[in-house]
C-alpha positions in Angstrom: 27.9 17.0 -41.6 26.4 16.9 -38.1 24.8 13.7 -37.1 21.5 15.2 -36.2 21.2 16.5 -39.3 21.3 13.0 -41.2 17.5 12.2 -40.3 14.2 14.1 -39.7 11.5 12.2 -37.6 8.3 12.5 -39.1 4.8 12.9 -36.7 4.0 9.1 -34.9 1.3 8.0 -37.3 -1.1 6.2 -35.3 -3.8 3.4 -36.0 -6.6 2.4 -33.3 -6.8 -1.2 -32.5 -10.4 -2.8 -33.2 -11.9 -4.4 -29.9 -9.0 -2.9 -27.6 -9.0 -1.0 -24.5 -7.0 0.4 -21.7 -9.4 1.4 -19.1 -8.2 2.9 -15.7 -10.6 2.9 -12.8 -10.4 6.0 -10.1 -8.1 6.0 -7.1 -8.7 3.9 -3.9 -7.8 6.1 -0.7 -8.3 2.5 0.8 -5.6 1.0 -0.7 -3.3 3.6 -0.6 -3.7 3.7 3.2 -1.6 0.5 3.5 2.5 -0.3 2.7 4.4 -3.0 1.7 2.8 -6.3 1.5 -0.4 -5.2 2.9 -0.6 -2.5 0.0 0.1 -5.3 -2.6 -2.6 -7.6 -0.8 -5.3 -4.6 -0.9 -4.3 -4.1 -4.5 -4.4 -7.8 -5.6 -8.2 -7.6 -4.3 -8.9 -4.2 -5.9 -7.8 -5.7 -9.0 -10.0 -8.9 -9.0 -13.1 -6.7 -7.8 -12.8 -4.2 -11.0 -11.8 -7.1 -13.4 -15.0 -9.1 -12.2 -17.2 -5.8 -13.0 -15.5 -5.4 -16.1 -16.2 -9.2 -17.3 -19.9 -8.5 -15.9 -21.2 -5.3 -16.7 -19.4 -5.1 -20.2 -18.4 -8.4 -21.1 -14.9 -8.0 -21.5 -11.7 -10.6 -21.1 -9.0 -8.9 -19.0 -6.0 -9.6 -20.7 -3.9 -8.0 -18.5 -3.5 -5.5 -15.0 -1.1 -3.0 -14.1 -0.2 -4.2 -11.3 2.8 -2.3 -10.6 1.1 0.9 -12.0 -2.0 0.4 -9.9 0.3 -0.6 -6.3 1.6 3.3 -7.0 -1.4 5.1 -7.8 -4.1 3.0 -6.3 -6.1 3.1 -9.5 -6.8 0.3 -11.5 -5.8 -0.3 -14.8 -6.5 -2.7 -17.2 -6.0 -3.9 -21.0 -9.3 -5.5 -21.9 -10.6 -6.9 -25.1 -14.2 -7.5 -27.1 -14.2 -10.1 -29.4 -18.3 -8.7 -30.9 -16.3 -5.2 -31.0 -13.4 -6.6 -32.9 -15.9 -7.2 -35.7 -18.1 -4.1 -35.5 -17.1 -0.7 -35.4 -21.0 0.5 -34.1 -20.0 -2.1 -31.3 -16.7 -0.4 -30.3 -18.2 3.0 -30.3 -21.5 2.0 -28.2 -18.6 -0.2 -25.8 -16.3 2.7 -25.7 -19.1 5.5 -25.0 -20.9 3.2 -22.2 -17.8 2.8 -20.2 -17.0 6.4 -20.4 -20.2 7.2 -18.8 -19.3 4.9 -16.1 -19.3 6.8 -13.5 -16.8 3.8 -11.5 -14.7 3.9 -14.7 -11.9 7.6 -14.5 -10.8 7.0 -18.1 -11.0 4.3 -21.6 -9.4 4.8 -24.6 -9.1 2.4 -27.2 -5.6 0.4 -27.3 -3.6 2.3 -30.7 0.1 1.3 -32.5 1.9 4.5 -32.9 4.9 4.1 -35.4 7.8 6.9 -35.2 9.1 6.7 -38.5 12.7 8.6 -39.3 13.4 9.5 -43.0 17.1 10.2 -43.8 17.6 13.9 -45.3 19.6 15.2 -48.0 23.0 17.2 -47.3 22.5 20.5 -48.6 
């Protein structure tokens, strides 16, 4: 029996985290301008400038940067968390659609666990 033919993947199934959120801020010609350390400095500052608005305007924690990610790309990324939204679903939606309308804010989406799951199949 071929090999491939032992097990079928079956579609990720995928399950939105409550209070969760990857947002990604639009690129900064300005920090793209510089290379090397310079780049990393300009980025470093980027970063603590969007995390501050973040923690002000929406009263999110940062949990974590892309630093690498936004040293490429010069847009900020971030993995932020709501402890109210955790608890409230009309809170996560009123969070989620607010910083979509940002217009400093490119993209949010809530954080989600995607499982692959593999079933064996049957020899025919």
């Amino acid at each position: 029996f071929p090999l491939q033919a032992a097990e079928k993947a079956k579609p990720a199934e995928s399950r939105v985290i409550q209070g969760e959120f990857l947002v990604l801020f639009p690129e900064r010609q300005a920090v793209l301008v510089f290379e090397g350390k310079e780049r990393a400095a300009a980025t470093a500052v980027m970063l603590d400038m969007q995390a501050e608005y973040l923690k002000v305007r929406y009263g999110v924690s940062v949990e974590n940067t892309f630093s690498a990610i936004s040293e490429t790309t010069g847009k900020g990324m971030f993995f932020v968390t709501c402890e109210k939204a955790k608890e409230s679903v009309e809170i996560q939606e009123k969070l989620l659609g607010d910083m979509r309308a940002d217009p400093f804010i490119e993209a949010v989406s809530p954080n989600e666990v995607r499982k692959m799951i593999s079933v064996p199949v049957k020899p025919q």
